[in-house]
mmCIF entry with sequence, helices, sheets and N, C-alpha, C, O atoms, coordinates in Angstrom:
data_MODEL
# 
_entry.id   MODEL 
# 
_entity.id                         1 
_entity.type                       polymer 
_entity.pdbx_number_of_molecules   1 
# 
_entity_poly.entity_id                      1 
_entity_poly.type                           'polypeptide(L)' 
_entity_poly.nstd_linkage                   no 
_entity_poly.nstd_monomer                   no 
_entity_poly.pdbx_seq_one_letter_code       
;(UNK)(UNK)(UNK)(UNK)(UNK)(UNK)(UNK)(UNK)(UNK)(UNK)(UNK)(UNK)(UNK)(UNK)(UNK)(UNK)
(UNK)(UNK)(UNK)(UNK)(UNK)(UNK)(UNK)(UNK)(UNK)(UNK)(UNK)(UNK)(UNK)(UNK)(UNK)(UNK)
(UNK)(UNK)(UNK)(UNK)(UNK)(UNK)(UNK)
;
_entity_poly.pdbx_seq_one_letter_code_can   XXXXXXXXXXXXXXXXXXXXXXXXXXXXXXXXXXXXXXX 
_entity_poly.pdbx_strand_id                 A 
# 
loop_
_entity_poly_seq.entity_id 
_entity_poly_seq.num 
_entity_poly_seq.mon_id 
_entity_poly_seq.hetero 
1 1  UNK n 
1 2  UNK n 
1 3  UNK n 
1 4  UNK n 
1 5  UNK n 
1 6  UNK n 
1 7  UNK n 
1 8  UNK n 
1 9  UNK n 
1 10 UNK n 
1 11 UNK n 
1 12 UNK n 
1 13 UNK n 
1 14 UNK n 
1 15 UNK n 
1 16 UNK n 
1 17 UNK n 
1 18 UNK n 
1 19 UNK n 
1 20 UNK n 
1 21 UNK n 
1 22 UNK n 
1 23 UNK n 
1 24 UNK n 
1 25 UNK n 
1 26 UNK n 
1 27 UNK n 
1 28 UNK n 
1 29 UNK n 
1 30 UNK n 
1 31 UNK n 
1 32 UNK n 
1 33 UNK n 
1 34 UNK n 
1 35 UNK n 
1 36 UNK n 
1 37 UNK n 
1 38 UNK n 
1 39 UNK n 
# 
_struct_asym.id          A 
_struct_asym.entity_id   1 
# 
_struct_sheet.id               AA1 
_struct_sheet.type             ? 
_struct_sheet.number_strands   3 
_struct_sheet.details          ? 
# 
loop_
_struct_sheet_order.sheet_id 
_struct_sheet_order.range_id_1 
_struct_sheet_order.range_id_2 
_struct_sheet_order.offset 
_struct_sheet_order.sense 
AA1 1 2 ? anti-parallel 
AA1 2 3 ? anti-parallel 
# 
loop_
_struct_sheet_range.sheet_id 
_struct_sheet_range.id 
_struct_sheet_range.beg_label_comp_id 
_struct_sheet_range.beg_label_asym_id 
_struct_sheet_range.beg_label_seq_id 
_struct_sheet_range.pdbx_beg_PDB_ins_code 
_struct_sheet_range.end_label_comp_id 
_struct_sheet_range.end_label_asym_id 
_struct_sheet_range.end_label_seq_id 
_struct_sheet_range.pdbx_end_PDB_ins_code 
_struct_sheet_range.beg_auth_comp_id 
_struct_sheet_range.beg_auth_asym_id 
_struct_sheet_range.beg_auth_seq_id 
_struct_sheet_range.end_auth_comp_id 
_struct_sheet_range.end_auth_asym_id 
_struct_sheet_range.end_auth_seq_id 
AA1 1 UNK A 14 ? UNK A 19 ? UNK A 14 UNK A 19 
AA1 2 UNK A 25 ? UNK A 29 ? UNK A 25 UNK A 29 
AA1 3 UNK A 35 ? UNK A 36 ? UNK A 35 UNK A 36 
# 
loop_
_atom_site.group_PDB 
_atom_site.id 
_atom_site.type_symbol 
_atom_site.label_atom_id 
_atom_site.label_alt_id 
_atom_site.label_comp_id 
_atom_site.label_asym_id 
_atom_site.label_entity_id 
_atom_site.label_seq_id 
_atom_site.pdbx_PDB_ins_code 
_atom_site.Cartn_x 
_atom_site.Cartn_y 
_atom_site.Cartn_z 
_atom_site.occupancy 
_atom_site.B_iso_or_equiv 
_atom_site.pdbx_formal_charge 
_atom_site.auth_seq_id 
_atom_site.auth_comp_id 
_atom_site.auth_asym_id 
_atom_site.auth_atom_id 
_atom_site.pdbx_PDB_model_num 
ATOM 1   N N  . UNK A 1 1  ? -15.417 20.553 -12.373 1.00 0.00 ? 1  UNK A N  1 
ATOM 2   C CA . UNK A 1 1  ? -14.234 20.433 -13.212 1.00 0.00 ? 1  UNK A CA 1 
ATOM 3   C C  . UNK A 1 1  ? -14.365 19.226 -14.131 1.00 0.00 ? 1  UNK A C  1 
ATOM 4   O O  . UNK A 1 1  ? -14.324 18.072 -13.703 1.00 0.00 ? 1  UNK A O  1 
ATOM 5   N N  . UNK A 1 2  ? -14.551 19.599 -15.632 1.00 0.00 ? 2  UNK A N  1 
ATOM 6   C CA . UNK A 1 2  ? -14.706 18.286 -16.404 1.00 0.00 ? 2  UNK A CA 1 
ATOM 7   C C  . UNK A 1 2  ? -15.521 17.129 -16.392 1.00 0.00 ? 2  UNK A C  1 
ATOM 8   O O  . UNK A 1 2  ? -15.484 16.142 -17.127 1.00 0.00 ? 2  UNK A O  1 
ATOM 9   N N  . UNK A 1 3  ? -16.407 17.460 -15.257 1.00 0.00 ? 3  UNK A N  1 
ATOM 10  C CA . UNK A 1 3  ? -17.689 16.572 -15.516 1.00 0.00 ? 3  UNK A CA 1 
ATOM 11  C C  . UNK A 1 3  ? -17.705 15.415 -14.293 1.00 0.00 ? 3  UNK A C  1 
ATOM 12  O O  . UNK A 1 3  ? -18.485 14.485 -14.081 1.00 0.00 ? 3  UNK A O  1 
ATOM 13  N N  . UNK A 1 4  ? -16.221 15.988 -13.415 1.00 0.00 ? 4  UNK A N  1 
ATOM 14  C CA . UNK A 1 4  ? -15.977 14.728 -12.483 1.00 0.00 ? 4  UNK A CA 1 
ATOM 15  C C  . UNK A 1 4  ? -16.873 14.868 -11.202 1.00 0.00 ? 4  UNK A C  1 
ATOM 16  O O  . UNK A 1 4  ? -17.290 15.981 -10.880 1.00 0.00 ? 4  UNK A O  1 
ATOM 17  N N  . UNK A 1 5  ? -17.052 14.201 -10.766 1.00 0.00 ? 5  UNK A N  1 
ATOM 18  C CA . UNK A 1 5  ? -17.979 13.529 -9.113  1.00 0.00 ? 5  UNK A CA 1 
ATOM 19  C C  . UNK A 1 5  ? -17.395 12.935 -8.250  1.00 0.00 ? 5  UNK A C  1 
ATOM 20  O O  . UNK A 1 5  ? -16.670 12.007 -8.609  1.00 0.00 ? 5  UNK A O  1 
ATOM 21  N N  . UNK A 1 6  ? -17.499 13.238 -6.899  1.00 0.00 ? 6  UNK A N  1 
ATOM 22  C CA . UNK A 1 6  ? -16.714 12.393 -5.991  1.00 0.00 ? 6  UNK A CA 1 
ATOM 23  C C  . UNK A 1 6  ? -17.267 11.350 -6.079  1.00 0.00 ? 6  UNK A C  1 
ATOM 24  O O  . UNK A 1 6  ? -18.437 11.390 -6.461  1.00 0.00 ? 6  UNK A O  1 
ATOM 25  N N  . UNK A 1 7  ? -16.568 9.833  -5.723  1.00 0.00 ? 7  UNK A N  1 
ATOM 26  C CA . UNK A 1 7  ? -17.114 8.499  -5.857  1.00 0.00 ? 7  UNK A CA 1 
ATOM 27  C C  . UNK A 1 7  ? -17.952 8.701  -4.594  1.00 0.00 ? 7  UNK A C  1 
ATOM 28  O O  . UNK A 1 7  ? -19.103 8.274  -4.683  1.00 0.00 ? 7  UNK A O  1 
ATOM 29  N N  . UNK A 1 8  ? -17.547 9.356  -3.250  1.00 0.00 ? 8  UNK A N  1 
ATOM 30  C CA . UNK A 1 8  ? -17.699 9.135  -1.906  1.00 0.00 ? 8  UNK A CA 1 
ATOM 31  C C  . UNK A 1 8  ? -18.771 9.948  -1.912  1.00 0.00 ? 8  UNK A C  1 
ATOM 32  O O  . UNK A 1 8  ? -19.801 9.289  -1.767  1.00 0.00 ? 8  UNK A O  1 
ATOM 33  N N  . UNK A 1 9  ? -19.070 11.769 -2.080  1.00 0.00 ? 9  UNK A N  1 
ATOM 34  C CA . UNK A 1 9  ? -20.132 11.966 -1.815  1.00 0.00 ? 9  UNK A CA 1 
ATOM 35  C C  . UNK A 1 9  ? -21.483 12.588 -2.770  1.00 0.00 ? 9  UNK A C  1 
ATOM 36  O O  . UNK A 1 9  ? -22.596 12.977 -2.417  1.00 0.00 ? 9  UNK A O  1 
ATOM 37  N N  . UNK A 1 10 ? -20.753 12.471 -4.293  1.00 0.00 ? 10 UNK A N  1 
ATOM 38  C CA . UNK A 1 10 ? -21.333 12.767 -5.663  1.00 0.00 ? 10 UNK A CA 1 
ATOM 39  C C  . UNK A 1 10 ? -20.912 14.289 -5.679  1.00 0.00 ? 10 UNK A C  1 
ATOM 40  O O  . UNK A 1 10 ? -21.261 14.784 -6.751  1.00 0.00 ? 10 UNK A O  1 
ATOM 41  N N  . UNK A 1 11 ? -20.360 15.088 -4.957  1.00 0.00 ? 11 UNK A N  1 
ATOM 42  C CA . UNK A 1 11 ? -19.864 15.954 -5.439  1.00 0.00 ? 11 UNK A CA 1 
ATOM 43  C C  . UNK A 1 11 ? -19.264 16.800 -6.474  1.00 0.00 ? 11 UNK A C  1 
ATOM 44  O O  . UNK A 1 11 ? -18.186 16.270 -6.745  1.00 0.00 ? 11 UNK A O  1 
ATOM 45  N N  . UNK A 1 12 ? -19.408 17.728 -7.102  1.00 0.00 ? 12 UNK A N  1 
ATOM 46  C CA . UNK A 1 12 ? -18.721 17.999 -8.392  1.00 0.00 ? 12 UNK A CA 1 
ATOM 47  C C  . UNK A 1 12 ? -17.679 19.043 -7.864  1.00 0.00 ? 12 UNK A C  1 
ATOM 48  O O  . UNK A 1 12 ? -16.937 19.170 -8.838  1.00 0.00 ? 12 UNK A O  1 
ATOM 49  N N  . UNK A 1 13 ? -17.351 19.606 -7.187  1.00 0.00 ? 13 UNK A N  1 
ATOM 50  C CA . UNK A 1 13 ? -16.519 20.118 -6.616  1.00 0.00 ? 13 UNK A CA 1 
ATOM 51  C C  . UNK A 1 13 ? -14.852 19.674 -6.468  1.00 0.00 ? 13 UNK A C  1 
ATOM 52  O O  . UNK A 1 13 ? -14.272 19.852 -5.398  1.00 0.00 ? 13 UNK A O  1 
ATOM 53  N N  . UNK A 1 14 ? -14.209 19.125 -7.566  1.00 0.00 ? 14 UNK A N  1 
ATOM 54  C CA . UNK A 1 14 ? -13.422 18.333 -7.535  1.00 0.00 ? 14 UNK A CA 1 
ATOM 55  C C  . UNK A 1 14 ? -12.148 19.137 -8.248  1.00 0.00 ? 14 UNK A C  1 
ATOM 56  O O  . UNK A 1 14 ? -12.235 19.703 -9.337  1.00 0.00 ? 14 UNK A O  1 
ATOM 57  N N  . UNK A 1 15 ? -10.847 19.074 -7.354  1.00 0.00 ? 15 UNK A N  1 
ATOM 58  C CA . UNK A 1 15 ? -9.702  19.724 -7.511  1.00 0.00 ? 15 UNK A CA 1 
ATOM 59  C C  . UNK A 1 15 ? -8.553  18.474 -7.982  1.00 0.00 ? 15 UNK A C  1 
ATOM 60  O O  . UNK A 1 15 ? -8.731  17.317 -7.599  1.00 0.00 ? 15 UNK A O  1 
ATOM 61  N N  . UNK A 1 16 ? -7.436  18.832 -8.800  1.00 0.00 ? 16 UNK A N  1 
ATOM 62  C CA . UNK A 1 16 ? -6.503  17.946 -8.826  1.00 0.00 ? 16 UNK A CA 1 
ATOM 63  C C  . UNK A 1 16 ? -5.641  17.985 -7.297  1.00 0.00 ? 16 UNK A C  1 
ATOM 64  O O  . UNK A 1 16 ? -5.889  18.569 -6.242  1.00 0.00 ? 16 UNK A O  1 
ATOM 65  N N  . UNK A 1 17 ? -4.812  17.310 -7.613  1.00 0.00 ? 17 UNK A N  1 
ATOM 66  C CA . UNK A 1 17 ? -4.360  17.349 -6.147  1.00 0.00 ? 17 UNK A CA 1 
ATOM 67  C C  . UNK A 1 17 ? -3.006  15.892 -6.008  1.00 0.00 ? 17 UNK A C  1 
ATOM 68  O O  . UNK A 1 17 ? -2.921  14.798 -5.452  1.00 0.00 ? 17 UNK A O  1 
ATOM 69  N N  . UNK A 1 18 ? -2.129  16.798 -6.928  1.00 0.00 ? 18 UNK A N  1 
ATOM 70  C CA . UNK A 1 18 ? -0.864  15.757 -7.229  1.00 0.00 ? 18 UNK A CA 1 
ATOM 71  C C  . UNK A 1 18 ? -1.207  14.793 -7.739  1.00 0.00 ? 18 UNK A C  1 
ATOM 72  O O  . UNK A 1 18 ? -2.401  14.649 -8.001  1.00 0.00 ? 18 UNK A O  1 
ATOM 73  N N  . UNK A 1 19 ? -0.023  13.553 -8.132  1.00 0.00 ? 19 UNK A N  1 
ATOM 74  C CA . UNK A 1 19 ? -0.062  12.424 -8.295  1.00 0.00 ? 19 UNK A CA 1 
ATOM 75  C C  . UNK A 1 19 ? 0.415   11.487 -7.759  1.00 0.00 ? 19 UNK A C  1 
ATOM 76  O O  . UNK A 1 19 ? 1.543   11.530 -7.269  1.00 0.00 ? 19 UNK A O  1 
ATOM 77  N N  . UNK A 1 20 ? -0.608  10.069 -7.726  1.00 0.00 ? 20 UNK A N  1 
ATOM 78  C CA . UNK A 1 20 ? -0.469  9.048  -6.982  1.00 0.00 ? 20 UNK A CA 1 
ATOM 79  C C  . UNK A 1 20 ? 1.164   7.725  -7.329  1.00 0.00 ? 20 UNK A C  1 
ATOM 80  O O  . UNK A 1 20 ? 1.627   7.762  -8.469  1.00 0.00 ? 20 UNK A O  1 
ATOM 81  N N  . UNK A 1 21 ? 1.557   7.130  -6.714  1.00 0.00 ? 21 UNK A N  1 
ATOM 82  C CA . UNK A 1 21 ? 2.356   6.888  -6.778  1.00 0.00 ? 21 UNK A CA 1 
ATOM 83  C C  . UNK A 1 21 ? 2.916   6.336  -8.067  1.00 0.00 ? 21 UNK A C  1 
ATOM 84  O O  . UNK A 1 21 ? 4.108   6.442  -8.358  1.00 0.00 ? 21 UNK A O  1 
ATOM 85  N N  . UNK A 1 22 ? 1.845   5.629  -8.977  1.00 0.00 ? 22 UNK A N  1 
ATOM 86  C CA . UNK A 1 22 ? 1.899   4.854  -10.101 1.00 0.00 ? 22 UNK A CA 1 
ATOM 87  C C  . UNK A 1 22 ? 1.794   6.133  -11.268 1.00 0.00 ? 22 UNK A C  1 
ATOM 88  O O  . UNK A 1 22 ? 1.813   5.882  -12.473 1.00 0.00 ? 22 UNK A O  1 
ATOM 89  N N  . UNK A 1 23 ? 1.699   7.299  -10.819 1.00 0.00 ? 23 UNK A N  1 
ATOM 90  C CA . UNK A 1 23 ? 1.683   8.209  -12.270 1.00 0.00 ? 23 UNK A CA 1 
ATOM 91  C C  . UNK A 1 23 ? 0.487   8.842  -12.198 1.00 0.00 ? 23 UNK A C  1 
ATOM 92  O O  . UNK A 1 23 ? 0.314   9.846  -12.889 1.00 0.00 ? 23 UNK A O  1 
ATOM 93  N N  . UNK A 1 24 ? -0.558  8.348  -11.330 1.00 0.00 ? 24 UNK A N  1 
ATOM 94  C CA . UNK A 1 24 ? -1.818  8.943  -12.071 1.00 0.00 ? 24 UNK A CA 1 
ATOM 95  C C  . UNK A 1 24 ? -2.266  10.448 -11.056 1.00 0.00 ? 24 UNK A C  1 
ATOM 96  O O  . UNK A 1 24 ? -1.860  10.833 -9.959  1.00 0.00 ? 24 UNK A O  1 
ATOM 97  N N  . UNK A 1 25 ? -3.244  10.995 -11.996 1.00 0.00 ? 25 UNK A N  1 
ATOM 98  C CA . UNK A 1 25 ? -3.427  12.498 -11.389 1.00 0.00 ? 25 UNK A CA 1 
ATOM 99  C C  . UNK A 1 25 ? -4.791  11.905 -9.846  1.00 0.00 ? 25 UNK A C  1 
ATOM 100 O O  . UNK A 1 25 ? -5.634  11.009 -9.864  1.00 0.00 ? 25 UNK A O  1 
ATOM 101 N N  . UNK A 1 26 ? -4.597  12.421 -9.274  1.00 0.00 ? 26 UNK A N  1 
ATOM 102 C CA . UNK A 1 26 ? -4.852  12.146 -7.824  1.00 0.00 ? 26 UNK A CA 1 
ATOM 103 C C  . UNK A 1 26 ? -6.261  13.607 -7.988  1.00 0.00 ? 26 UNK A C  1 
ATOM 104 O O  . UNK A 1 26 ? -6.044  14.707 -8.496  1.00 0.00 ? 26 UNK A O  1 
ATOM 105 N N  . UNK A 1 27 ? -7.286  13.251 -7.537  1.00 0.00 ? 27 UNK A N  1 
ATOM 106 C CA . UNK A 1 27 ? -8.243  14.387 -7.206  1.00 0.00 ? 27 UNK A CA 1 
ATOM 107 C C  . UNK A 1 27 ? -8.937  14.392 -5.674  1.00 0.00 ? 27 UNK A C  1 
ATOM 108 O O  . UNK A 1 27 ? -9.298  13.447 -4.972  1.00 0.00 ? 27 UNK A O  1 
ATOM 109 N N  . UNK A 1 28 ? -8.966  15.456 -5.503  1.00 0.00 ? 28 UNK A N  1 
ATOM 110 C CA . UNK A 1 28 ? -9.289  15.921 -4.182  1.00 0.00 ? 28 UNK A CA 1 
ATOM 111 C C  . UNK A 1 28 ? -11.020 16.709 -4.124  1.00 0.00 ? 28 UNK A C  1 
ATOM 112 O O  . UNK A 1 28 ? -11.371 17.695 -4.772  1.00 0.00 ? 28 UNK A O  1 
ATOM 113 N N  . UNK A 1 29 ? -11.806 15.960 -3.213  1.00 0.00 ? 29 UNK A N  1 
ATOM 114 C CA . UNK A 1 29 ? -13.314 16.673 -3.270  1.00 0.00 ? 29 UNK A CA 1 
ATOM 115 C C  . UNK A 1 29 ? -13.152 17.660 -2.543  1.00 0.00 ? 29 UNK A C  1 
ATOM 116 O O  . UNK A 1 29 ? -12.674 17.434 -1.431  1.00 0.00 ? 29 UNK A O  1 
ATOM 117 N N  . UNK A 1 30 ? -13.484 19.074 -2.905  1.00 0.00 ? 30 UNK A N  1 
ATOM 118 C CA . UNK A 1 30 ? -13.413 19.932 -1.446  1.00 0.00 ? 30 UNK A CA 1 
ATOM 119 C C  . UNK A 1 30 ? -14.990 20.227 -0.679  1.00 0.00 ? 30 UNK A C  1 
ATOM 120 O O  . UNK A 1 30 ? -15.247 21.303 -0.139  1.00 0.00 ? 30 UNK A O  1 
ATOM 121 N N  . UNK A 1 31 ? -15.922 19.119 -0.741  1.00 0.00 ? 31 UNK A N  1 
ATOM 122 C CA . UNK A 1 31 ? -16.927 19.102 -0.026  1.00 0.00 ? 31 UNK A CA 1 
ATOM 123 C C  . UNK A 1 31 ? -16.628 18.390 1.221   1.00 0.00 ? 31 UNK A C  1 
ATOM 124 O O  . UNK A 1 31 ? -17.004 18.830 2.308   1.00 0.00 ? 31 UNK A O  1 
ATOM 125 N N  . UNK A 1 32 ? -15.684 16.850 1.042   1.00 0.00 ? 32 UNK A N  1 
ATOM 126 C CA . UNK A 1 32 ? -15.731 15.784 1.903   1.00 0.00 ? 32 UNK A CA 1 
ATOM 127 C C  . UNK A 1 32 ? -14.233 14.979 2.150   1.00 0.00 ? 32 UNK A C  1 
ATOM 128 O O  . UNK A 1 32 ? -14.002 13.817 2.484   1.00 0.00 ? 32 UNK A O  1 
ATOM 129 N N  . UNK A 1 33 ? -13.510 15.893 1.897   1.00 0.00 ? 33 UNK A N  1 
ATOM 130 C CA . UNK A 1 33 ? -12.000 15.845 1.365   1.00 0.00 ? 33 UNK A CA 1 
ATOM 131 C C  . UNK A 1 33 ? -11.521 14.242 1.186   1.00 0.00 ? 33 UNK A C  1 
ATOM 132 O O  . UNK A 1 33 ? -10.501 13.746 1.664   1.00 0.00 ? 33 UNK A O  1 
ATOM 133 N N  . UNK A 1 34 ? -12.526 13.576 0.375   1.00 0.00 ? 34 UNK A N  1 
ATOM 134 C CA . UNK A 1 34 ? -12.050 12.313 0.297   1.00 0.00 ? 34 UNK A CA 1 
ATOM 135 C C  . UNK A 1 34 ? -10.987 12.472 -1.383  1.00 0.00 ? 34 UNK A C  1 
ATOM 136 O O  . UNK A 1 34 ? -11.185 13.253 -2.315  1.00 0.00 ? 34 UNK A O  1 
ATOM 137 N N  . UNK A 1 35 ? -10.138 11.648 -1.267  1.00 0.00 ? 35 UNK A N  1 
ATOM 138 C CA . UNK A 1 35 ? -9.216  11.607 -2.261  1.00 0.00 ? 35 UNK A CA 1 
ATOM 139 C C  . UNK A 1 35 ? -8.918  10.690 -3.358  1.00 0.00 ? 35 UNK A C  1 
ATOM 140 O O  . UNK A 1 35 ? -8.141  9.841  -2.921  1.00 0.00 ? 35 UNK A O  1 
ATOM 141 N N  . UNK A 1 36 ? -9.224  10.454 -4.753  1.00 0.00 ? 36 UNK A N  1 
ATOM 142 C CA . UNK A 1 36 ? -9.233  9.764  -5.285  1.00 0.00 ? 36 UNK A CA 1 
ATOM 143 C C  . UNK A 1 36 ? -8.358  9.817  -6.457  1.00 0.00 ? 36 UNK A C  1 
ATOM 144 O O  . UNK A 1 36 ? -7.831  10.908 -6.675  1.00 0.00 ? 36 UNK A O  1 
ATOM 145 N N  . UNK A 1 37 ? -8.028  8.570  -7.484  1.00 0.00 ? 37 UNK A N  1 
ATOM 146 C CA . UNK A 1 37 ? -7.590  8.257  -9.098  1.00 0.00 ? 37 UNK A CA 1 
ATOM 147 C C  . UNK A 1 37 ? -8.709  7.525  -9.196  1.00 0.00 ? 37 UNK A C  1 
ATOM 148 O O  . UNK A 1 37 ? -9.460  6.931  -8.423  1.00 0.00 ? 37 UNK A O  1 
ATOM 149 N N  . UNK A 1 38 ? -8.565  7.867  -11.184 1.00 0.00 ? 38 UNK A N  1 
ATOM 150 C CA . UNK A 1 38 ? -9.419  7.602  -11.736 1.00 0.00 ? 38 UNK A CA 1 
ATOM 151 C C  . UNK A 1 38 ? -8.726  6.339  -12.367 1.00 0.00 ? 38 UNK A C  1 
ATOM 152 O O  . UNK A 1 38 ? -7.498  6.365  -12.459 1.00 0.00 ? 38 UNK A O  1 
ATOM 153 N N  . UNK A 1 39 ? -9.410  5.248  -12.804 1.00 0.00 ? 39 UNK A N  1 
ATOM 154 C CA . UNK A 1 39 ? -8.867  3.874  -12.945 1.00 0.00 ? 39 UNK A CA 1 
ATOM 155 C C  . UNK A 1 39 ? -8.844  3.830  -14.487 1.00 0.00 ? 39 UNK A C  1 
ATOM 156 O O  . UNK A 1 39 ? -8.444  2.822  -15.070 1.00 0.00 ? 39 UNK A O  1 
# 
């Protein structure tokens, strides 16, 4: 999706997955279900 990578396992497999408390879009890896924003 858009070129993104998990930070945790380089995955490209990457879903949105709501937003984090400050506004930002929240992504979800579905290899290693670690959860991240992008800064």
């Amino acid at each position: 999706m858009n070129g993104l990578e998990c930070p945790q396992c380089g995955a490209a497999r990457i879903v949105k997955n709501g937003h984090a408390h400050t506004g930002k879009q929240r992504y979800l890896c579905r290899i290693c279900t670690h959860q991240f924003t992008l800064h």
